[in-house]
C-alpha atoms as one frame of an Amber mdcrd trajectory, in Angstrom:
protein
 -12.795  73.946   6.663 -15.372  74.468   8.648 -19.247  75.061   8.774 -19.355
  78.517   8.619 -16.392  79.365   5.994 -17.730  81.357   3.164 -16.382  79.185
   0.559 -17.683  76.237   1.892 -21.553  78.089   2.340 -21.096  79.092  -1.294
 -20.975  76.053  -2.415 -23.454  74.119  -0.373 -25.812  76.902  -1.318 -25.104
  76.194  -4.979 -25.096  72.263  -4.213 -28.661  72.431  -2.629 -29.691  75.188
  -5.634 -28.877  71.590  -8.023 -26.224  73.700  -9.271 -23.746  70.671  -8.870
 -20.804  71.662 -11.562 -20.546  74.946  -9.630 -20.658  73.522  -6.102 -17.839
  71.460  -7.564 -15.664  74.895  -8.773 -16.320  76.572  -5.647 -15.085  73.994
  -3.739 -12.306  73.288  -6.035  -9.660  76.321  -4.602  -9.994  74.915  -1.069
  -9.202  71.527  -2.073  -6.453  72.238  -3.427  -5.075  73.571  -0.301  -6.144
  71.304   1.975  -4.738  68.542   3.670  -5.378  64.650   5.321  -9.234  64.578
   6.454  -9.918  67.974   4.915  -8.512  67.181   1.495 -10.471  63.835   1.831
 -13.611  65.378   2.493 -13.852  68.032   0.183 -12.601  66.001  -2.437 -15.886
  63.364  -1.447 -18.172  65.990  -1.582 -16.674  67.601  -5.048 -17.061  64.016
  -6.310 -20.346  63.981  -5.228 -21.108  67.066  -7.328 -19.734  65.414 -10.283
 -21.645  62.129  -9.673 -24.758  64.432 -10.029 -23.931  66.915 -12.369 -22.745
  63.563 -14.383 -25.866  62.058 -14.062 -28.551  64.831 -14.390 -26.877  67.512
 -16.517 -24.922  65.131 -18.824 -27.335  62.243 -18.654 -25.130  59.768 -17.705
 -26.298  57.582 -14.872 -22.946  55.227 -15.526 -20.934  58.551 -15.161 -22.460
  59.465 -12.044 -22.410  56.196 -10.635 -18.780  55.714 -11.275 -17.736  59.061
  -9.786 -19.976  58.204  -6.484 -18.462  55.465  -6.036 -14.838  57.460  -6.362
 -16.563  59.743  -3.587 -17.001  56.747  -1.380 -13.523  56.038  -1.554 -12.184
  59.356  -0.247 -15.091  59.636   2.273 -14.441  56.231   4.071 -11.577  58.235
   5.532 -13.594  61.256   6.815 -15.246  60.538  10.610 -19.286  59.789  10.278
 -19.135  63.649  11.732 -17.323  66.244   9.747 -17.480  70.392   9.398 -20.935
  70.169  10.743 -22.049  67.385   8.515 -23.432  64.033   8.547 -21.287  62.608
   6.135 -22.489  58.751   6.039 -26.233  60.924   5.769 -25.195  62.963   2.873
 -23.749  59.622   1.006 -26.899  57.841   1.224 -29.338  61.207  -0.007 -26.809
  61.101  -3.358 -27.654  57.724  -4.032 -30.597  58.120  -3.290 -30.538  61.029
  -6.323 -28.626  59.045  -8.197 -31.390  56.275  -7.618 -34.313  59.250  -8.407
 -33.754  62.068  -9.932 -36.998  63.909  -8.825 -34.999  63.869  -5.728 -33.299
  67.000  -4.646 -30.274  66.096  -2.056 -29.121  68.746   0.596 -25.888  68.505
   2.592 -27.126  67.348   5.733 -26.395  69.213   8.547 -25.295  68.691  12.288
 -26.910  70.934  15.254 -24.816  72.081  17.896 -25.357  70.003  20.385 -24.367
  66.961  17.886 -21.046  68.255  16.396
């Protein structure tokens, strides 16, 4: 996967749009073909989704807490730096939504020169 793949803009675009059970089905189909750090990732950032989606949509905080902390799990094996993103960074903005809900959490992303 990386930074520019369509399926992986689709669903950042519909992750940033607060659209986080979508984000978590477009993702989905690459997941399941992925491998090692890849699989790892995506599956972090699906279960990110779901800790949202969990959370806002289904309005259960315990829900969304449990599946962050699931994401945590599977993105302590993923480098700091991964596809262009800040992964430790994009952790701490969904707890952060998780935390406050006004907040709106966007995948947070690496310039050239830092990738």
């Amino acid at each position: 996967m990386t930074a520019s793949d369509p399926t992986w803009e689709h669903g950042v675009a519909l992750f940033e749009a607060g659209a986080f059970w979508d984000a978590h089905e477009a993702l989905e189909g690459a997941w399941l073909v992925s491998h090692g750090v890849e699989k790892h990732f995506l599956g972090g950032v699906i279960l990110l989704a779901a800790a949202l989606h969990k959370a806002r949509a289904l309005g259960s905080p315990r829900g969304g807490r449990r599946n962050y902390a699931k994401a945590l799990k599977h993105l302590a094996l993923v480098p700091d730096r991964y596809a262009g993103v800040d992964v430790r960074e994009l952790e701490a903005r969904v707890h952060a939504a998780l935390r406050e809900p006004s907040l709106a959490p966007t995948i947070p992303r690496l310039s050239e020169a830092d990738r």
